[in-house]
Every structure is written in structure tokens, then in C-alpha cells.
C-alpha positions in Angstrom: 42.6 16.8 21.7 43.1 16.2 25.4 39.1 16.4 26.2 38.8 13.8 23.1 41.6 11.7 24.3 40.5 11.7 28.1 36.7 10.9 26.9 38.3 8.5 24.8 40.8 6.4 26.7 43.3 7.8 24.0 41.2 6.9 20.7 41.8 9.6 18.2 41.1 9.6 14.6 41.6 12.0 12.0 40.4 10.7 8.8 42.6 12.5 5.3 41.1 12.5 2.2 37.7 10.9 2.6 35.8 12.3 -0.7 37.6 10.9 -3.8 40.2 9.9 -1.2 43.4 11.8 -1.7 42.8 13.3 -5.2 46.6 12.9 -6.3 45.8 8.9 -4.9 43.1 8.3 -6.7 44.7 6.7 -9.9 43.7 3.4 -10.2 46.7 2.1 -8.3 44.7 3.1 -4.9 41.4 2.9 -5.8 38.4 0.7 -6.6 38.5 -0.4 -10.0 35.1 0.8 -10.1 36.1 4.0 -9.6 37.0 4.0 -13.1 33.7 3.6 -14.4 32.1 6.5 -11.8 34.4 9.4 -12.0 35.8 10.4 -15.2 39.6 11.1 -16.0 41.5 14.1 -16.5 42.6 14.3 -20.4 46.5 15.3 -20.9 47.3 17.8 -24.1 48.4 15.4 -26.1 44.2 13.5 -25.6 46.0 10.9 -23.6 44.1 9.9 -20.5 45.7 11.2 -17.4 45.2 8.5 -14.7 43.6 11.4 -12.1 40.0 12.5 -11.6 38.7 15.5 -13.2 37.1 18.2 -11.3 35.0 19.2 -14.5 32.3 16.7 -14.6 29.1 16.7 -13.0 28.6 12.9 -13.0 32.0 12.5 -10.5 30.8 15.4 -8.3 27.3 14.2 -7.6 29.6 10.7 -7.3 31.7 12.0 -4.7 29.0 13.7 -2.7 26.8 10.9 -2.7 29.4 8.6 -1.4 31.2 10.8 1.0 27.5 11.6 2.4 26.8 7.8 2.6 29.8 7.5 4.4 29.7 10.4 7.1 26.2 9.4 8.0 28.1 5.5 8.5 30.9 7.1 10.9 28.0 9.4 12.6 26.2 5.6 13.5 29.6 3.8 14.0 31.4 5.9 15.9 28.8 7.3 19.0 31.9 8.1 21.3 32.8 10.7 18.8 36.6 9.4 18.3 36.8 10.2 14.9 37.2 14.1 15.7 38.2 15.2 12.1 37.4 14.4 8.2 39.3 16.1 5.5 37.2 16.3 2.2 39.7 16.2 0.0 43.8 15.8 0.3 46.2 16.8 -1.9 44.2 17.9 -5.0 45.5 18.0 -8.5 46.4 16.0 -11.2 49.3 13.5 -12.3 51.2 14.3 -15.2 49.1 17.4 -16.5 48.8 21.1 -14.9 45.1 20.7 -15.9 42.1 19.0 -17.6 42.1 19.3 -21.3 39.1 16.9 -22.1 36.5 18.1 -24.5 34.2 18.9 -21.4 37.2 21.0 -19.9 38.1 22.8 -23.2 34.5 24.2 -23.5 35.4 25.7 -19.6 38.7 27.3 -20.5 37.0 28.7 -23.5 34.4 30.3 -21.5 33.8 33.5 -19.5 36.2 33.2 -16.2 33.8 33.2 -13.2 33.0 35.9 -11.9 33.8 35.6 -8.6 37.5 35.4 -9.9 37.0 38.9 -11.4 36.9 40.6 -7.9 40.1 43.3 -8.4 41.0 42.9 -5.0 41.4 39.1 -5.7 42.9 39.8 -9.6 45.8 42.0 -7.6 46.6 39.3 -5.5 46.9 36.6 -8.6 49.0 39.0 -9.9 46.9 40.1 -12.8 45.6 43.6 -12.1 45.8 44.0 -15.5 42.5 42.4 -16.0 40.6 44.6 -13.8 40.2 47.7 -16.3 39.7 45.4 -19.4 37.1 45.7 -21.6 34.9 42.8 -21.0 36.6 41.8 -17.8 35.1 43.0 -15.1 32.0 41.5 -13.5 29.8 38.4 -14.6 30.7 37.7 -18.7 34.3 38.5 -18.0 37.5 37.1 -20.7 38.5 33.8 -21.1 40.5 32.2 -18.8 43.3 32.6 -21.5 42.3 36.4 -21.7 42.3 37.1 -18.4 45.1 35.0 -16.5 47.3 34.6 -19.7 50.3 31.9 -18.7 48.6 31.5 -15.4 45.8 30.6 -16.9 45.6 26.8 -17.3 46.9 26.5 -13.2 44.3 28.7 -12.4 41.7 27.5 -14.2 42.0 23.4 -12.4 42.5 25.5 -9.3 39.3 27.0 -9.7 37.5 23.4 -10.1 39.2 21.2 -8.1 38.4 23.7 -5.1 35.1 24.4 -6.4 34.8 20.8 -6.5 35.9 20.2 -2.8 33.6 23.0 -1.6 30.6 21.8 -3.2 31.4 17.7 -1.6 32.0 20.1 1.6 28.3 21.7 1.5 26.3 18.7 0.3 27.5 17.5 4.2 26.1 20.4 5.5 23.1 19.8 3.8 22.3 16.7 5.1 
């Protein structure tokens, strides 16, 4: 900070929130009405529309990473003395008014085989689900459902997995480019 400040003259910037711009903030109240029409909704369990992106959907990733891209490579021309010294991806991921995703697209998810990388017992011992470990079917890539495998935990950890999945992938396509 001090280096940045004194090459600076005291101009600073750390930028929150850049990719879909503070997840929880990204309702319509606070964002481009287009937005609507680029990244799709979460879905609560009742089918009502939950005014919050989903991390499930393909089309609002390659969205995101196109447009936080498109901007980075804007801040790299506009700002040459380098005062922007921080970007956060994402800020304050989740979802208003639903622990998770329940759209048609999202259902098919849960339904499916956990990742496998969740399956690692050092990590299932640390989600509190060691149980899972020696289960039949549970260990390694083709593992349970997210229902079999992380039982009441499981819809929390299933929009945990996607959101930061989501964030990580917006994350590399910068590194990429």
C-alpha cells in the first residue's frame, strides 16, 4: 500500500465485486436491466423466480467471463499508473430468498453424481460427513447424489460447490488472457 500510495500521490483503488458485481447485488435492483436477459435466475422450491443469478448455467458463466475479461483488459489500458491495485471476482456470493437453485437445469445437478473432487475423505471429514467415505458408490469419480452423500447439508453444499466453481472458473478465464 505505501509503495502504491507514494507512486501514486495517494490514489488507491480496490475494486469489490467486478464479475456479476456483488452476486447477492445483482438482483435487478442494482443491475442493468439487460442483465436479465444475459444471466439466468436462480428458481426458489416453490418454481418461483428468485431475483439472484444462478451459478448453474453455462450461458451466465461464459457471460460473466466475457465481460469481466472485456473489462480487466479496459482497467489494464485505463489505468497505466497501476492505481487500481486489487479486483475481487466475485463478492458476497449466494442467493436471495433460497439456500440454492432449484431450476430444472439445477435439479438435473443435485440429482447427479457429487463431484468428485468433493469425495476426497480428508475433505468429507472436514464437512462433517465421514460417513460417506466407506459408502458404496461414494468414493471416487461416480460418487452418490448430492442428497446421498451430504444428506441435510446437501442443498448448501451443493450452491456452494457452483457458485465457487463459478467464481474460480471467471478467475481463470483472466489468467488466460
Amino acid at each position: 500500500w505505501g509503495t502504491t500510495a507514494e507512486f501514486t500521490h495517494g490514489k488507491c483503488t480496490i475494486l469489490i465485486g467486478a464479475g456479476i458485481n456483488h452476486w447477492y447485488h445483482a438482483n435487478l435492483m442494482y443491475r442493468a436491466g439487460i442483465h436479465a436477459l444475459m444471466f439466468c435466475g436462480c428458481v426458489g422450491v416453490n418454481g418461483g423466480e428468485i431475483d439472484s443469478p444462478s451459478p448453474v448455467f453455462e450461458a451466465t458463466l461464459a457471460a460473466d467471463k466475457k465481460a469481466f475479461t472485456a473489462f480487466m483488459r479496459y482497467l489494464k489500458k485505463a489505468d497505466p499508473e497501476h492505481t487500481v491495485i486489487m479486483v475481487q471476482v466475485e463478492n458476497e456470493p449466494g442467493a436471495w430468498g433460497t439456500v440454492r437453485d432449484y431450476s430444472a437445469t439445477a435439479q438435473k445437478l443435485f440429482a447427479g453424481a457429487v463431484p468428485a473432487a468433493l469425495l476426497r475423505p480428508d475433505l468429507l471429514r472436514v464437512l462433517g460427513h465421514p460417513e460417506a467415505i466407506q459408502a458404496p458408490g461414494r468414493s471416487g469419480a461416480g460418487g452418490g447424489s448430492w442428497q446421498e452423500v451430504f444428506g441435510a447439508d446437501a442443498d448448501e453444499y451443493f450452491q456452494a460447490w457452483y457458485v465457487a466453481h463459478f467464481i474460480g472458473e471467471v478467475a481463470a478465464a483472466l489468467h488466460a488472457h
